[in-house]
N, C-alpha and C positions, 0 to 999 in steps of 0.2 A: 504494500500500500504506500504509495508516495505522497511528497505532500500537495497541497492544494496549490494550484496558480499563483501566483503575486496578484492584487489588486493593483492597477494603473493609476500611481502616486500616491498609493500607500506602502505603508513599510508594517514589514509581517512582525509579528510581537516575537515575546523572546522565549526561550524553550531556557525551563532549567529543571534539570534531572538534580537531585540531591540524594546524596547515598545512606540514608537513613538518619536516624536516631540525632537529628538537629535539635541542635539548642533552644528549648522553647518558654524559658522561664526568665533567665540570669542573664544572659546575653544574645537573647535570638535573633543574630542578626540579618541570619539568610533571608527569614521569616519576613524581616525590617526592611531589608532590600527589596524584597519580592512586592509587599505592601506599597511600597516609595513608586517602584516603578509600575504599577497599576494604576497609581491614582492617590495616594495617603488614604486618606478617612472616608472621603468622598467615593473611593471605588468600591464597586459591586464583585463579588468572589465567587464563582459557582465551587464549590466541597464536591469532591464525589469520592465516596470512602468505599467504592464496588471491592477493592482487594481485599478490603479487610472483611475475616469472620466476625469481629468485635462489634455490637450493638451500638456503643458509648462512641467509635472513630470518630463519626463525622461529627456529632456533637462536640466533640471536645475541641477540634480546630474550630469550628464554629464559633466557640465560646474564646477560645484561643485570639482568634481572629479579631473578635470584637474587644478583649483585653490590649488589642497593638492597635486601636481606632477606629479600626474598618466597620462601619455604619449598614452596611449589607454585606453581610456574609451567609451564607444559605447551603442547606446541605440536599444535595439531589439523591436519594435515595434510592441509585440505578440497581436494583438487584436482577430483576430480570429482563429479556429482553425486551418485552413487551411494554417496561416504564420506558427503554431508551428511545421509544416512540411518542412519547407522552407531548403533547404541544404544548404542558404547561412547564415543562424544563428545559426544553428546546426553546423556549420564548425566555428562559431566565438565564441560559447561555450566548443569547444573540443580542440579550442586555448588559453580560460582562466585562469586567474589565479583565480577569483572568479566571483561571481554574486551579485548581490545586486537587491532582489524586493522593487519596493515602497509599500506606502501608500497605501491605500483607501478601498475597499471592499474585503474580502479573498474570497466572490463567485466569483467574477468577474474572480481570480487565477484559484479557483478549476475549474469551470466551462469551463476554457476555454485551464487550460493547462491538468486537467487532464485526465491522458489517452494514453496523445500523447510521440510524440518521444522528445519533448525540456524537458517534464518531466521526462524521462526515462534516456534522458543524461546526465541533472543533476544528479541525483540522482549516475548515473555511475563515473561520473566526480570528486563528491564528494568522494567517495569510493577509486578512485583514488589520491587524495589528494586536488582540488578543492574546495576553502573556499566557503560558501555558507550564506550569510548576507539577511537580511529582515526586515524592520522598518514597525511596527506598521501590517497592512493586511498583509505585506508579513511575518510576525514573527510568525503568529497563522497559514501560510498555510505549516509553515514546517513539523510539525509531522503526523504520522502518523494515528491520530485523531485530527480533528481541531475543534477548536469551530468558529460557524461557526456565530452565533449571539446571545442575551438572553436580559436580565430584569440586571439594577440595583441592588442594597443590598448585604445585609453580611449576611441574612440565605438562606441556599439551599433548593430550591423548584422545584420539580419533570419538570416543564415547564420553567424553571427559563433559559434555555440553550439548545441550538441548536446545534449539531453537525453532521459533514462531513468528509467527505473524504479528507483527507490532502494530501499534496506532498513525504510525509514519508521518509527524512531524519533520522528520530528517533522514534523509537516504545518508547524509556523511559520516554518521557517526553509529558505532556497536555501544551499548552500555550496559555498565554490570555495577554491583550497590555494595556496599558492605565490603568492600575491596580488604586493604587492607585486614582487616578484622578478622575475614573468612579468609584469608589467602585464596583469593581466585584469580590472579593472574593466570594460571593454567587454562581454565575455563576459557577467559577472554583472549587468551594466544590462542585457541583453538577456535575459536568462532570466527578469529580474524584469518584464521589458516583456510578457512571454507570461504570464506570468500574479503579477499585482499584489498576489493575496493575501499572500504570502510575504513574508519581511526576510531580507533580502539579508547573510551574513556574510564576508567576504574576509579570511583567515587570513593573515599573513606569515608566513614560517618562525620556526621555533622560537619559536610560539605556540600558545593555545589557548582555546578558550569553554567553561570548565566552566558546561555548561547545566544548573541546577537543577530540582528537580519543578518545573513551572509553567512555566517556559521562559524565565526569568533566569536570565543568562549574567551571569559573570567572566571579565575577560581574564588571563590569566597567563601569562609569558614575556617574553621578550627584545624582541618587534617589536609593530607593532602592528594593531590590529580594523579594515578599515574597514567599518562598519554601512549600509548604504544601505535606507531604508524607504521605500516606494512607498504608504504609506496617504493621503496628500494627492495623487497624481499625477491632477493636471488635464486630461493632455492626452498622446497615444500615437500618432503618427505610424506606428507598425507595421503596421499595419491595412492601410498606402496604401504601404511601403517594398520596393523591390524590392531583388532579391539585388545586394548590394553597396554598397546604397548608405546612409547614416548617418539614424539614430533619431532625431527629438524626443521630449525627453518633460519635462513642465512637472510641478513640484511635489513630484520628487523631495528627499528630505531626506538627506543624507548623515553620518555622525560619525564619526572618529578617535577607536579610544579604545585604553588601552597599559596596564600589567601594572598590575590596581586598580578599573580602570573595570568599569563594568555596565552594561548596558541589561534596562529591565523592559519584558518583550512588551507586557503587557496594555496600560500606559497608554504605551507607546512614546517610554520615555524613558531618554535618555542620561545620563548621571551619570559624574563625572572619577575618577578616583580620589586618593587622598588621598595 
């Protein structure tokens, strides 16, 4: 699923995947930022907590939400598919300033939004300039390939990783949450080993990639990015790798970057922050 057209002199809002368990008390700043760049007080938030099992999700960013200013913030209760037809949440998405998915399983997203009209009008919405936010499940169901489950460790192995159909806000970018924490770099060399066009981003917790129109990203938060880009990769052992056993792959480029850095898709370049 790719993304929506550009609108003729608009500018598409900003995608940011956040790698879970963000700060949301003491210093929430992602939170702060994401609010700032909506609109402060004044903007409207459509909640959609479809990943999570948990009753309380949407509620609590909801409450969350209006503790950081925000004067509408509304939870869409997508659980089946039949609501993400609903004209009364499709009409409270094409009123917002952003969205924010929670937590929990990205099938529970794919499965149940996609396809439908709530995913199609994101995706429109965005295109139109509608920021589009997701912590932890809802970060891995933005692009256009999601990972969708896998195995622990740092070598890539042919079954190591699961993927699916994403919500495709972004064809440039593979994402995976809980980076660090879970050691899944493996996972995410493996998913970029099936298909090499993509750059690879691994979220730590209580971080985030505010991705811009054009597809530069800021990292903001507490942890840090690691960027793996597969546009030099010389050599892919996958082809010949049987189940279980460990991936070559030559020419991969890796970067660390933490609250400041950016990376620019087009010319595929890392920069520290100041």
């Amino acid at each position: 699923m790719c993304p929506a057209d550009s609108i003729i002199n608009q500018e598409r809002g900003y995608i940011i995947p956040i790698g879970g368990a963000e700060e949301k008390l003491n210093n929430p700043e992602i939170l702060d930022r994401f609010v700032e760049i909506c609109g402060g007080k004044t903007s409207r938030i459509s909640i959609i907590p479809t990943a999570s099992e948990l009753e309380d999700t949407g509620r609590n960013y909801e409450k969350l939400f209006r503790r950081l200013g925000v004067r509408h913030a509304k939870v869409l209760p997508l659980l089946t598919r039949e609501d993400c037809q609903s004209s009364e949440y499709l009409d409270y998405i094409d009123r917002s300033d952003g969205v924010f998915m929670t937590g929990g399983n990205q099938l529970r997203l794919s499965t149940t939004l996609g396809g439908t009209e709530v995913a199609t009008r994101i995706r429109r919405r965005n295109a139109a300039g509608m920021h589009v936010a997701g912590t932890s499940a809802g970060a891995a169901f933005m692009p256009e390939h999601m990972i969708a489950g896998g195995d622990e460790g740092s070598t890539p192995s042919p079954a190591m990783v699961t993927m699916a159909p994403g919500l495709g806000l972004t064809n440039k970018f593979i994402i995976d949450q809980h980076f660090r924490q879970r050691d899944r770099i493996g996972r995410l060399l493996t998913a970029l080993a099936y298909n090499p066009f993509a750059v690879g981003i691994g979220l730590d917790e209580d971080t985030a990639a505010f991705i811009r129109p054009g597809d530069d990203f800021e990292v903001v938060g507490s942890g840090g990015i690691t960027v793996i880009d597969p546009t030099d990769l010389s050599y892919s052992s996958m082809d010949r790798a049987r189940r279980g056993e460990p991936v070559s792959l030559i020419g991969v480029k890796l970067h660390i970057l933490i609250s400041g850095g950016r990376f620019e898709i087009e010319a595929r370049q890392a920069v520290a922050g100041k």
